[in-house]
C-alpha positions, -999 to 999 in steps of 0.1 A, spaced: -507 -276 559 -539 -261 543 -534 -249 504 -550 -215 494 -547 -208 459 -555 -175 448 -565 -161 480 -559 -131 498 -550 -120 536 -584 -121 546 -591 -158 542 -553 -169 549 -562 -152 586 -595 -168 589 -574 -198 580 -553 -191 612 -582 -195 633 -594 -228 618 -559 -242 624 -562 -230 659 -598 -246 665 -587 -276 650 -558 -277 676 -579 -268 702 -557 -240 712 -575 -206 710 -547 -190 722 -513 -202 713 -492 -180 735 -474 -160 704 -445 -137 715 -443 -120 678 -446 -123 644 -413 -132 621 -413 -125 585 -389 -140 564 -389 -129 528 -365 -152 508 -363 -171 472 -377 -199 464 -353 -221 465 -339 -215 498 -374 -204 514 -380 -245 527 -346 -244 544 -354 -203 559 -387 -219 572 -368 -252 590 -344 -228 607 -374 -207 619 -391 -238 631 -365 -244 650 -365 -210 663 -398 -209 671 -395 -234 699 -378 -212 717 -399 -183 701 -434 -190 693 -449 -172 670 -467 -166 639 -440 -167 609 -450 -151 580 -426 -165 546 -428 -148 514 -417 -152 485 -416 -126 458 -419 -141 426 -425 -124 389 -437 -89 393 -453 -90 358 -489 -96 351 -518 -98 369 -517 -103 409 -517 -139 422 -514 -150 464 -507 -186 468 -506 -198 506 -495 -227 527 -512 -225 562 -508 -243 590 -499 -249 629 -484 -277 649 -457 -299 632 -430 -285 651 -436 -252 652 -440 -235 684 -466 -213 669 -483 -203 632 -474 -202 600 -475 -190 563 -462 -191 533 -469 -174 513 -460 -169 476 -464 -138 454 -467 -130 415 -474 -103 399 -487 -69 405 -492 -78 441 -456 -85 443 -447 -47 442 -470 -37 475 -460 -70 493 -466 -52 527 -501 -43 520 -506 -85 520 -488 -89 550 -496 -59 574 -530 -75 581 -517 -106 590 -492 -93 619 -504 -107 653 -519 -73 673 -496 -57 699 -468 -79 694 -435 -72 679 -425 -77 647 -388 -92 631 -380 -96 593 -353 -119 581 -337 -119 547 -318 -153 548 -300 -148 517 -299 -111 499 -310 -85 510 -322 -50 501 -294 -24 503 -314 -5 532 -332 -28 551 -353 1 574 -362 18 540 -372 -14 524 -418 -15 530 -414 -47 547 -385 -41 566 -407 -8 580 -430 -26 596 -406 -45 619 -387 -36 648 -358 -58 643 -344 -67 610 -319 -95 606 -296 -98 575 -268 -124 569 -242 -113 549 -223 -145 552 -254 -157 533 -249 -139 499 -241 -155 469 -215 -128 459 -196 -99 472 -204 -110 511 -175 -83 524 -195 -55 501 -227 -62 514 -217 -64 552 -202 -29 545 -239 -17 528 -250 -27 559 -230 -9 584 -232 20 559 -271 20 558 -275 8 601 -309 18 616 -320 11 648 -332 -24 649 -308 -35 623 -283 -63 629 -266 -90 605 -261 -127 616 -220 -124 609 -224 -100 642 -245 -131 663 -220 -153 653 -192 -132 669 -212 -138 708 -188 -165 715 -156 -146 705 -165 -113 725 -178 -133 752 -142 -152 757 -124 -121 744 -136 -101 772 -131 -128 797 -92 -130 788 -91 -93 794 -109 -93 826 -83 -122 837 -48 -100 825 -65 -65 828 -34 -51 809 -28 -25 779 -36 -38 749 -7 -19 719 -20 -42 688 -44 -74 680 -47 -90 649 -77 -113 635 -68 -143 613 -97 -157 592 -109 -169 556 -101 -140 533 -138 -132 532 -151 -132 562 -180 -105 574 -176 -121 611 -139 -110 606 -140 -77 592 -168 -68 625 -144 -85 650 -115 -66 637 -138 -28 636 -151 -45 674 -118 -44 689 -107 -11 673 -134 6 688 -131 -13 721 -99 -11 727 -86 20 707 -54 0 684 -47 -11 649 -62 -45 640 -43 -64 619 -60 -90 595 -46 -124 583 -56 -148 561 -64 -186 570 -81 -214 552 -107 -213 580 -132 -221 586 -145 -188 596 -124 -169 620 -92 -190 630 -71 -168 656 -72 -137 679 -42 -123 692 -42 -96 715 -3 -82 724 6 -62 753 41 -59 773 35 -91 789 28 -111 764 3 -121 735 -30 -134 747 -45 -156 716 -72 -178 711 -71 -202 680 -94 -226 666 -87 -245 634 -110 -265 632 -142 -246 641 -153 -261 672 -122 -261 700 -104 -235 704 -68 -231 727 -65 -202 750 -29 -184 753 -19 -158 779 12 -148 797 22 -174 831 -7 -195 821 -3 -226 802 -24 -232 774 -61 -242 782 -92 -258 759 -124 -238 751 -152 -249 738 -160 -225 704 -181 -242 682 -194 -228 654 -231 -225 653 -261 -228 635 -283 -207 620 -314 -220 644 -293 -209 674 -282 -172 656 -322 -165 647 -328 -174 682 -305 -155 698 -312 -121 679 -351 -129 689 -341 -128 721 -339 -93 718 -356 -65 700 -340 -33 711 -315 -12 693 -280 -33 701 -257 -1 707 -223 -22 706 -233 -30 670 -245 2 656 -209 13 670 -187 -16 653 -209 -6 623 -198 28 622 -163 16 626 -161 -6 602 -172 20 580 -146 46 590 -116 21 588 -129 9 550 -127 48 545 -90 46 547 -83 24 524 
């Protein structure tokens, strides 16, 4: 990693292209640029989960962190390639003025022709699409699981303020649960009257599974209240029978339906690395979410 103190975007990119001469790789192959804009004091673990990522990914990831607003503007830099990553990156720390048009440091530095995804590891602002450096991405990723406080309030600021290209890392870590959820209903294609979810008593995961299978399905979802971790139980009743999965201890789960006996499933909860990468997978508007969203808003509503 090359130190630039002081600097600005212009020599941080010609920086880029040194790192790539001295790799001997011209042309890295870069699917996209990935902002993450996080504290600093969980910016080295934001950047280790991107690296991660970025195998799967590569591209040039852009971390800032926003520092002091007041006083005069200051860009400090980290610059590098290799290591790891599966592409470029930066980060890159602001003070200062600067600190208050933090896109205007970044925009240059986006790779030309290539998409663009921000993540907010940890907080982040209350409307992601209105937010300058969440403009100039097509897919923004929040985590309210992530939050320090008030996690069920900030997943519900989310689905309040959804734009297209929004999504929020409690959603990701549902895949598994819809995926198996919708298997058990393809297997007993019968009339679901009620489900509940069980889970920790705050849970963003939860509160979209439960607005998920309202939507889908069209019934009251219960919610319970576990020790976890995370989501513990679905049950799904109809005339036949409950159909449940439980896991309790957040990596197998058992799978109940009526005239079957009981069977193991594989449901381990997963990392971040393997969330980031599956929400880079894909940078179009994700229409099942921007429905449970509006769900979830509707059924807090009632309350």
């Amino acid at each position: 990693m090359i130190e630039l103190t002081d600097t600005n975007s212009s020599k941080i990119a010609a920086e880029f292209v040194r790192a790539r001469t001295r790799a001997g790789s011209p042309a890295m192959g870069m699917v996209m640029t990935l902002i993450i804009v996080a504290p600093e004091e969980d910016a080295a673990e934001a950047m280790t989960a991107a690296k991660r990522a970025s195998r799967e990914h590569p591209s040039r990831v852009l971390g800032v962190i926003l520092g002091d607003a007041r006083g005069s503007g200051q860009v400090n830099a980290q610059v590098g390639s290799g290591d790891g990553w599966g592409g470029e990156t930066a980060l890159i720390r602001l003070k200062g003025e600067v600190v208050k048009h933090a896109e205007s440091v970044v925009l240059p530095l986006l790779l030309p022709d290539s998409p663009v995804a921000i993540w907010w590891p940890t907080a982040a602002p209350a409307d992601p699409a209105a937010d300058p450096l969440g403009a100039l991405a097509q897919r923004r990723i929040t985590d309210s699981a992530s939050v320090s406080r008030g996690r069920s309030t900030a997943m519900l600021t989310q689905a309040q303020v959804y734009a297209p290209g929004n999504t929020d890392l409690s959603w990701t870590r549902l895949t598994p649960w819809r995926a198996l959820l919708a298997a058990a209903l393809d297997q007993h294609p019968l009339k679901v009257t009620g489900a509940k979810v069980t889970a920790e008593r705050v849970s963003p995961s939860a509160d979209l599974l439960a607005a998920w299978l309202c939507d889908r399905l069209k019934v009251d979802v219960s919610r319970g209240i576990s020790d976890g971790p995370g989501i513990t139980e679905v049950s799904m009743e109809t005339k036949e029978g409950p159909i449940r999965i439980s896991r309790a201890d957040g990596r197998l789960a058992t799978f109940t339906s009526p005239r079957r006996p009981d069977r193991p499933v594989a449901l381990k909860r997963r990392e971040v690395p393997a969330l980031l990468a599956e929400e880079l997978r894909r940078l179009d508007e994700d229409d099942i979410y921007a429905a449970t969203a509006a769900r979830l808003v509707k059924l807090r509503s009632k309350k």
